[in-house]
N, C-alpha and C positions, 0 to 999 in steps of 0.2 A: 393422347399419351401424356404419362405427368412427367415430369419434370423432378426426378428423381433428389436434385439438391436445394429446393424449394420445400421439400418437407422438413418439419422441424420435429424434431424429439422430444416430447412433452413424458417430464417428468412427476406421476403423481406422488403425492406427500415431500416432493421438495420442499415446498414454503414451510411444512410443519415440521421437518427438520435443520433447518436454517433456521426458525425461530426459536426450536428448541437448541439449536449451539450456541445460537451468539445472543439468544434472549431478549433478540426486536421484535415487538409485536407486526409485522410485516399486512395484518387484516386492519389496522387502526387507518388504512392512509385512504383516504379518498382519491386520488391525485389532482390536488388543488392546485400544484406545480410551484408551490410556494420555494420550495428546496431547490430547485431549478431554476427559478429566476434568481435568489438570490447566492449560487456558488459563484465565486469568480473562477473556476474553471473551467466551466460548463461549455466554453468556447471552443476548446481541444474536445471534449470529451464526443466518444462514437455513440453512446446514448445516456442520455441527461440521467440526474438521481432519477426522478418519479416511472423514466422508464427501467432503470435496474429492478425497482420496485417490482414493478407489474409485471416484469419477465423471472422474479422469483416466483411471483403470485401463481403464473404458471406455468413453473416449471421447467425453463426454456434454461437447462443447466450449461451446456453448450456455448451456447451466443454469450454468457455470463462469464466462463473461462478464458473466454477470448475477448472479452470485452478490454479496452484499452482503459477504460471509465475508473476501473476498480485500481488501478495501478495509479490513476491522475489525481485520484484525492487527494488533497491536502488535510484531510481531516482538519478543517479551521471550526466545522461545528455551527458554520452557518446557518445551512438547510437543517440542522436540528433545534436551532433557535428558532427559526422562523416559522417551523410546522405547526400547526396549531394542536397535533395529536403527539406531539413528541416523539416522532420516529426518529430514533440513533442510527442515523446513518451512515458518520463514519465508523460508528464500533461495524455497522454491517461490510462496509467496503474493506476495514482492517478482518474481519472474519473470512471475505473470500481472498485477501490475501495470501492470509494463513493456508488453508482450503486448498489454492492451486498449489501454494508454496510446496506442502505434502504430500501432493497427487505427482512432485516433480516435473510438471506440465514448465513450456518455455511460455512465457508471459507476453502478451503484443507488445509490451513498452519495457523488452529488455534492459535497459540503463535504470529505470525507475525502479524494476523488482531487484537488481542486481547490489542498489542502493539498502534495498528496504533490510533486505537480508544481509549486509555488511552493518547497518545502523544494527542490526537485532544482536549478530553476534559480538559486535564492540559492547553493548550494554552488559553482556551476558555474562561479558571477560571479563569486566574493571569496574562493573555497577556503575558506571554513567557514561559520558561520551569521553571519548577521546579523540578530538579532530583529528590531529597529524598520521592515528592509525587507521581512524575509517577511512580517510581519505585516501591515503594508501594501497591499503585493501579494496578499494572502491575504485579506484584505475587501474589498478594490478587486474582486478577480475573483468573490467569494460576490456580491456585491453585484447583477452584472453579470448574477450566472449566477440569481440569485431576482429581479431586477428591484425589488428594494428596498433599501433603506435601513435599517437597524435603529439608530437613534439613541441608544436608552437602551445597548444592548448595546454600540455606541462608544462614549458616553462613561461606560459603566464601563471599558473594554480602554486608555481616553485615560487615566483618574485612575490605575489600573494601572501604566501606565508613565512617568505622571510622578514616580510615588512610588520607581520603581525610577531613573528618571533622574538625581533627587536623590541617592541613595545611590551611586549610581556603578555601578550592576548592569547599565544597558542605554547603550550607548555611540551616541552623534549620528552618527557616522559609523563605515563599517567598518573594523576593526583590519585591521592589513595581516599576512600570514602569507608565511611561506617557501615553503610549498606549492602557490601557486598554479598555478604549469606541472604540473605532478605531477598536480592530482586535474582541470584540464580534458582531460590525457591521456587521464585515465582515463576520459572523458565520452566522447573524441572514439573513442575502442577501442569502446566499446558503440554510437554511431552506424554 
């Protein structure tokens, strides 16, 4: 008898539409694991870069949705330094960002997507960062999304940025930038 949740859903031509979105050549990688030895977050993560790889390769769209991996990059650009074929693999891990973000799917590492998607809309509103409103937006919505409250944890993040407020590091309102037509362009190109 099989074992009905041991079968895995293999999706044909995935790889070749992931390579054709996000424009990584996905067949260059041998997995030499080069990328994987040198992430430093590869410790958290449920399966290293060079296996994201190969579960695009094939097709395993699934296990990749739900992967925690894709949420944990830091995109520092390590493992694309160190590849010897040059696979970009955080433009790949920021493209299934994108990917789940739009399918609406709930992310395994809800505080991390929750972040990713507060950083994207603060950039979108004032053309660059504004700490005191992501941050904001960014407990307002963990808050919403755990159904609690974490009081001591605000008012350390509070004394934090009073102490930065004083010195002049974190500004009451957002600085105004030249760019702002420029990077909601760029927003409105990926919509």
């Amino acid at each position: 008898m099989k074992d009905t949740e041991a079968i895995t859903r293999l999706e044909s031509g995935f790889a070749e539409e992931v390579t054709s979105a996000s424009s990584v050549d996905l067949y260059a990688c041998y997995q030499c694991q080069k990328c994987t030895n040198g992430c430093p977050v590869s410790f958290a993560m449920d399966y290293y870069p060079h296996q994201i790889i190969r579960m695009i390769q094939l097709g395993l769209t699934d296990e990749i949705s739900h992967a925690k991996s894709v949420w944990l990059c830091a995109s520092c650009e390590t493992c694309f330094t160190r590849c010897p074929n040059e696979i970009d693999i955080p433009t790949l891990m920021d493209h299934f960002k994108q990917r789940i973000a739009k399918q609406g799917e709930d992310p395994v590492e809800g505080g991390v997507a929750i972040f990713h998607r507060s950083f994207l809309k603060n950039i979108r509103r004032y053309g660059r960062i504004y700490e005191a409103g992501l941050m904001r937006e960014y407990f307002l919505k963990t808050s919403i999304a755990e159904r609690k409250v974490d009081l001591k944890e605000m008012i350390r993040y509070l004394k934090l940025g009073l102490n930065m407020l004083k010195r002049g590091r974190l500004p009451l309102v957002p600085e105004r930038t030249g760019g702002k037509k420029a990077v909601r362009a760029l927003f409105e190109k990926q919509d």
